[in-house]
MDTraj code that builds the backbone (N, CA, C; nanometers):
import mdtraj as md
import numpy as np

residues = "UNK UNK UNK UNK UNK UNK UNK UNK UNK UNK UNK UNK UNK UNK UNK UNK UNK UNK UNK UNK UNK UNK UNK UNK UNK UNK UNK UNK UNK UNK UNK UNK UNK UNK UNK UNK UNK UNK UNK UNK UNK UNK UNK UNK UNK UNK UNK UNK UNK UNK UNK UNK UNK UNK UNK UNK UNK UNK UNK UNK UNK UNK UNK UNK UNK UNK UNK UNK UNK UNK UNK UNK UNK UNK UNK UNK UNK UNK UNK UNK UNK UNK UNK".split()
xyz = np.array([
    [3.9938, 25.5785, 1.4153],
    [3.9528, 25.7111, 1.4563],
    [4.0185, 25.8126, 1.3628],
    [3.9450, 25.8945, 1.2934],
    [3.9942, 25.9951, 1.1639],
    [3.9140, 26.0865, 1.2226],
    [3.9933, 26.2062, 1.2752],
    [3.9439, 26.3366, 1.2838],
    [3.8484, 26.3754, 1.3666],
    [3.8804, 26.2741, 1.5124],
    [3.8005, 26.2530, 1.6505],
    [3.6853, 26.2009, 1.6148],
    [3.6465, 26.1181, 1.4804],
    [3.5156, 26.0511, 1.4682],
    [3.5575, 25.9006, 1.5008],
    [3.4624, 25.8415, 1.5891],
    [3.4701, 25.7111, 1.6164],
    [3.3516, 25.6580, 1.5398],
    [3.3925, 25.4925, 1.5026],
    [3.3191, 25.4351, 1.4153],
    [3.3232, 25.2853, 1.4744],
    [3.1812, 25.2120, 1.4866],
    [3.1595, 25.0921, 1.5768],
    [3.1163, 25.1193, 1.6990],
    [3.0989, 25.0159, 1.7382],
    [3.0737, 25.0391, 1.8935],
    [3.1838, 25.0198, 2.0176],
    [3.2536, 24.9504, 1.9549],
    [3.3857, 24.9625, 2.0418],
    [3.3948, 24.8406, 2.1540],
    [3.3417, 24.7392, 2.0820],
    [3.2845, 24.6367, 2.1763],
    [3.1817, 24.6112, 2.2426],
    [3.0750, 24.7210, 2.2763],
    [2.9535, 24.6932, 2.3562],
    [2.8448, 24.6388, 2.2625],
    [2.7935, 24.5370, 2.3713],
    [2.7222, 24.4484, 2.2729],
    [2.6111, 24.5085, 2.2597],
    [2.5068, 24.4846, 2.1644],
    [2.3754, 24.5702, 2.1108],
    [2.2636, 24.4671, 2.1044],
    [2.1528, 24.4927, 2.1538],
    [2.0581, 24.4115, 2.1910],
    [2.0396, 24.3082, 2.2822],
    [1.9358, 24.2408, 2.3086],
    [1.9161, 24.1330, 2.4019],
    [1.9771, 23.9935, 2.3801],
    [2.0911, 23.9653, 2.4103],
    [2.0789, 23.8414, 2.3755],
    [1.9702, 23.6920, 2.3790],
    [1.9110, 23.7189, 2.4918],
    [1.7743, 23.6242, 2.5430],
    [1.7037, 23.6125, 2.3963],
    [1.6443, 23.7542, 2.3396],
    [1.6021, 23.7657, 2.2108],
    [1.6651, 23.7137, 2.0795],
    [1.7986, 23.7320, 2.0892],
    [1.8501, 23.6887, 1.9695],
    [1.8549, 23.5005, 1.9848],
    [1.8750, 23.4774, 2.0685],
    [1.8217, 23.3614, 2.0746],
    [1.7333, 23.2659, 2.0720],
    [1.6675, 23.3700, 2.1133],
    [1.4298, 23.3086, 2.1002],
    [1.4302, 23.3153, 1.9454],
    [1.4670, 23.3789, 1.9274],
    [1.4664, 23.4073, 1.7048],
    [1.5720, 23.3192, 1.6694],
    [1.6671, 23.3330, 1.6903],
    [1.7251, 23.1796, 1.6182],
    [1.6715, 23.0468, 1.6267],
    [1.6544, 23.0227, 1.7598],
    [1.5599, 22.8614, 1.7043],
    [1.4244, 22.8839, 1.6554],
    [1.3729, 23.0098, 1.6386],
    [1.2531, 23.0275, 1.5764],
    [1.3126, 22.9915, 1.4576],
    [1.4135, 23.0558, 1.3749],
    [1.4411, 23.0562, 1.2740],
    [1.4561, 22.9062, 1.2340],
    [1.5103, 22.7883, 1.3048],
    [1.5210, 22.6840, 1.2998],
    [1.4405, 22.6066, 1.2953],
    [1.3411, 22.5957, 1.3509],
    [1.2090, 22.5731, 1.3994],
    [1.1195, 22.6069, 1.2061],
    [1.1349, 22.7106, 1.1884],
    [1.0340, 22.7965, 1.0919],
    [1.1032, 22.7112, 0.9309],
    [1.2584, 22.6873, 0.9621],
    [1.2995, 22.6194, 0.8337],
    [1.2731, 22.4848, 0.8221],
    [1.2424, 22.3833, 0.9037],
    [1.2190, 22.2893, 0.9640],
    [1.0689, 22.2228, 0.8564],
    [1.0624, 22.1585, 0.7631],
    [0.9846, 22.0839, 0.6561],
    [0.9147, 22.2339, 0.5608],
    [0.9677, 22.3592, 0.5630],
    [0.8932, 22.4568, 0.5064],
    [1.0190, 22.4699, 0.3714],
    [0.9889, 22.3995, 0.2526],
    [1.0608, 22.4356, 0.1512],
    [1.0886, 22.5911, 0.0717],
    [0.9501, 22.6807, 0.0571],
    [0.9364, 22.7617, 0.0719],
    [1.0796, 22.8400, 0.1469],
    [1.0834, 22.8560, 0.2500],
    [1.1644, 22.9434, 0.4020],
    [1.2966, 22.8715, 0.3232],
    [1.3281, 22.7288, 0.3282],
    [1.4262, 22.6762, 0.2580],
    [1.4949, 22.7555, 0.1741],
    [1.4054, 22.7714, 0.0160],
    [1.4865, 22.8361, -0.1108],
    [1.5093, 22.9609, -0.0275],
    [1.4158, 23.0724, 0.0803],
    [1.4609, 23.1827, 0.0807],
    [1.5973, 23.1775, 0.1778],
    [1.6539, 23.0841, 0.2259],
    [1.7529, 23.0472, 0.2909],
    [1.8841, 23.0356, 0.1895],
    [1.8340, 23.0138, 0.0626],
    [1.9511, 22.9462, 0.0344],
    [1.9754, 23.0375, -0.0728],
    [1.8857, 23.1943, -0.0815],
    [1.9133, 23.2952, -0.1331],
    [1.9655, 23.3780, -0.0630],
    [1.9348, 23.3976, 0.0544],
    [2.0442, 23.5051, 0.1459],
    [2.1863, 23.4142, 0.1349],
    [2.2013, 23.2661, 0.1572],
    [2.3603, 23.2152, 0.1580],
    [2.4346, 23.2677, -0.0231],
    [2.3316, 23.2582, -0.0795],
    [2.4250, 23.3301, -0.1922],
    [2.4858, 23.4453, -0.1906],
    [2.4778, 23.5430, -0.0952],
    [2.5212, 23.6864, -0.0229],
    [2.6279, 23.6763, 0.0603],
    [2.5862, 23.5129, 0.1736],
    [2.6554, 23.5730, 0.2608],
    [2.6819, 23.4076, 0.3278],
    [2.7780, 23.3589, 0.4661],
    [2.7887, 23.2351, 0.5158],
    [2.6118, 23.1970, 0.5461],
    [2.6470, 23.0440, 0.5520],
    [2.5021, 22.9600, 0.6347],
    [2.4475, 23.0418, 0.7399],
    [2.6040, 23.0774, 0.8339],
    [2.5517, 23.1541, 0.9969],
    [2.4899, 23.2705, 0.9810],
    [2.5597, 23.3925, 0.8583],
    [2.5139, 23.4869, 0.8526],
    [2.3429, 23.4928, 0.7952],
    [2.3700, 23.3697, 0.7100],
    [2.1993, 23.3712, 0.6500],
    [2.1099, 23.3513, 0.7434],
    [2.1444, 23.2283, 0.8278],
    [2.0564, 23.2068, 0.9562],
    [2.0157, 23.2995, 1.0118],
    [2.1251, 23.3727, 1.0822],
    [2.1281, 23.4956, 1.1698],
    [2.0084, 23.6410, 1.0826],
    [2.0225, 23.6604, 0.9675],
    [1.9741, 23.7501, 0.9229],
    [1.8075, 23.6666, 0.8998],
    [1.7691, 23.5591, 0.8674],
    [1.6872, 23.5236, 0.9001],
    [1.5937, 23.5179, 1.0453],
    [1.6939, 23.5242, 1.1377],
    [1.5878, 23.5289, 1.2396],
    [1.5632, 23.6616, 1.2839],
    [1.6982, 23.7384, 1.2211],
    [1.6582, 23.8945, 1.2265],
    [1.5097, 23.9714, 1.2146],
    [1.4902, 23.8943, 1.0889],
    [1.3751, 23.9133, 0.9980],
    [1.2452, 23.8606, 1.0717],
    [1.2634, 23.7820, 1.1171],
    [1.1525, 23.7177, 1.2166],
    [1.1326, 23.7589, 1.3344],
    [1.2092, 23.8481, 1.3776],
    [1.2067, 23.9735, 1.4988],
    [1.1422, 24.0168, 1.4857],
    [1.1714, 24.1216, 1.3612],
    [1.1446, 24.2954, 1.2720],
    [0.9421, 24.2159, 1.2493],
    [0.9629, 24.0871, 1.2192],
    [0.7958, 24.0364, 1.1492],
    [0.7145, 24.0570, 1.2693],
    [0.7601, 23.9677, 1.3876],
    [0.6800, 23.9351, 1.5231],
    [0.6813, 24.0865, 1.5998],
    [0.7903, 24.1969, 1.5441],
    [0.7432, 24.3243, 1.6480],
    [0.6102, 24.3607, 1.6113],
    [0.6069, 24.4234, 1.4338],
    [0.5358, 24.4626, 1.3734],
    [0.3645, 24.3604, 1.3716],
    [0.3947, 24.2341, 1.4026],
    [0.2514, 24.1619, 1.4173],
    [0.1873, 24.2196, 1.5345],
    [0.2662, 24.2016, 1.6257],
    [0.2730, 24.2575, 1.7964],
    [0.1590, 24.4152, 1.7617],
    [0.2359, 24.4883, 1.7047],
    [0.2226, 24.6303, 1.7269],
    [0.0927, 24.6950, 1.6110],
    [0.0877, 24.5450, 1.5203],
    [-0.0338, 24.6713, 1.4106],
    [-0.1430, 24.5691, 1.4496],
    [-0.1341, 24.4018, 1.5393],
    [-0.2054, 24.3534, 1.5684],
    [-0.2698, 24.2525, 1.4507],
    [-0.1809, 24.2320, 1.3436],
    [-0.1947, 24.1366, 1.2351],
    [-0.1406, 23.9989, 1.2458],
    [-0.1903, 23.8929, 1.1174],
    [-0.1510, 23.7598, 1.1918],
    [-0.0113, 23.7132, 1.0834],
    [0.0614, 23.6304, 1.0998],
    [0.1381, 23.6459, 1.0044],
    [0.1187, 23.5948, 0.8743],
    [0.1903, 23.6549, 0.7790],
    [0.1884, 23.6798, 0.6250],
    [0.2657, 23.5852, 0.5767],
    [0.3219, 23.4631, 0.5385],
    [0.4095, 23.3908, 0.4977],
    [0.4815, 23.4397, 0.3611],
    [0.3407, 23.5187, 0.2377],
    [0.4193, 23.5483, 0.1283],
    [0.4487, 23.7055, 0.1418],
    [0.4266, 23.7937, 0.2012],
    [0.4852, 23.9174, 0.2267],
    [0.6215, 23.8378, 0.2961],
    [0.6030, 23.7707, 0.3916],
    [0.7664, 23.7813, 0.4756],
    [0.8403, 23.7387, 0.4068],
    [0.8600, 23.6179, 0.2876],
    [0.9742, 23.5402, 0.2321],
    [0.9455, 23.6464, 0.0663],
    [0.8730, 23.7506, 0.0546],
    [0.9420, 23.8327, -0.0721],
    [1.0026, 23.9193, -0.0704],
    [1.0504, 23.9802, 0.0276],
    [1.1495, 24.0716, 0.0715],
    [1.3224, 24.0140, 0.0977],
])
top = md.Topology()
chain = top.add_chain()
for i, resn in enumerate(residues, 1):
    res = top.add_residue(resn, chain, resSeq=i)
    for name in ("N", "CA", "C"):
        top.add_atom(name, md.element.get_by_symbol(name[0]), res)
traj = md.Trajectory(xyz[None], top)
């Protein structure tokens, strides 16, 4: 705390866990014989741990399935793994 600004959340957790979980074994599920999803796996671990890559992977598969949800499109395999 510098100058009555707080920074973090201070422990409260952020989002659904139920969700973050439906997306992780998606994510598991989605890496699962797709070599493709593979290499882009093993380009986020060059950034960051296995967990964090995982994790930001199924992130990504959230942010994909809201946006399918909401513009009513089907999914894109080479838009999602070039970002």
């Amino acid at each position: 705390m510098t100058a009555g600004k707080t920074y973090g959340t201070q422990g409260n957790k952020i989002g659904n866990a139920h969700l973050k979980w439906a997306f992780s074994e998606a994510a598991v599920l989605y890496l699962r014989g797709n070599e493709k999803a593979q290499r882009y796996l093993q380009k986020l671990q060059k950034r960051m741990s296995k967990a964090k890559a995982l994790s930001a992977l199924a992130h990504k598969l959230g942010r994909a399935a809201y946006f399918m949800l909401q513009q009513q499109k089907v999914f894109d395999e080479q838009r999602f793994l070039k970002g």
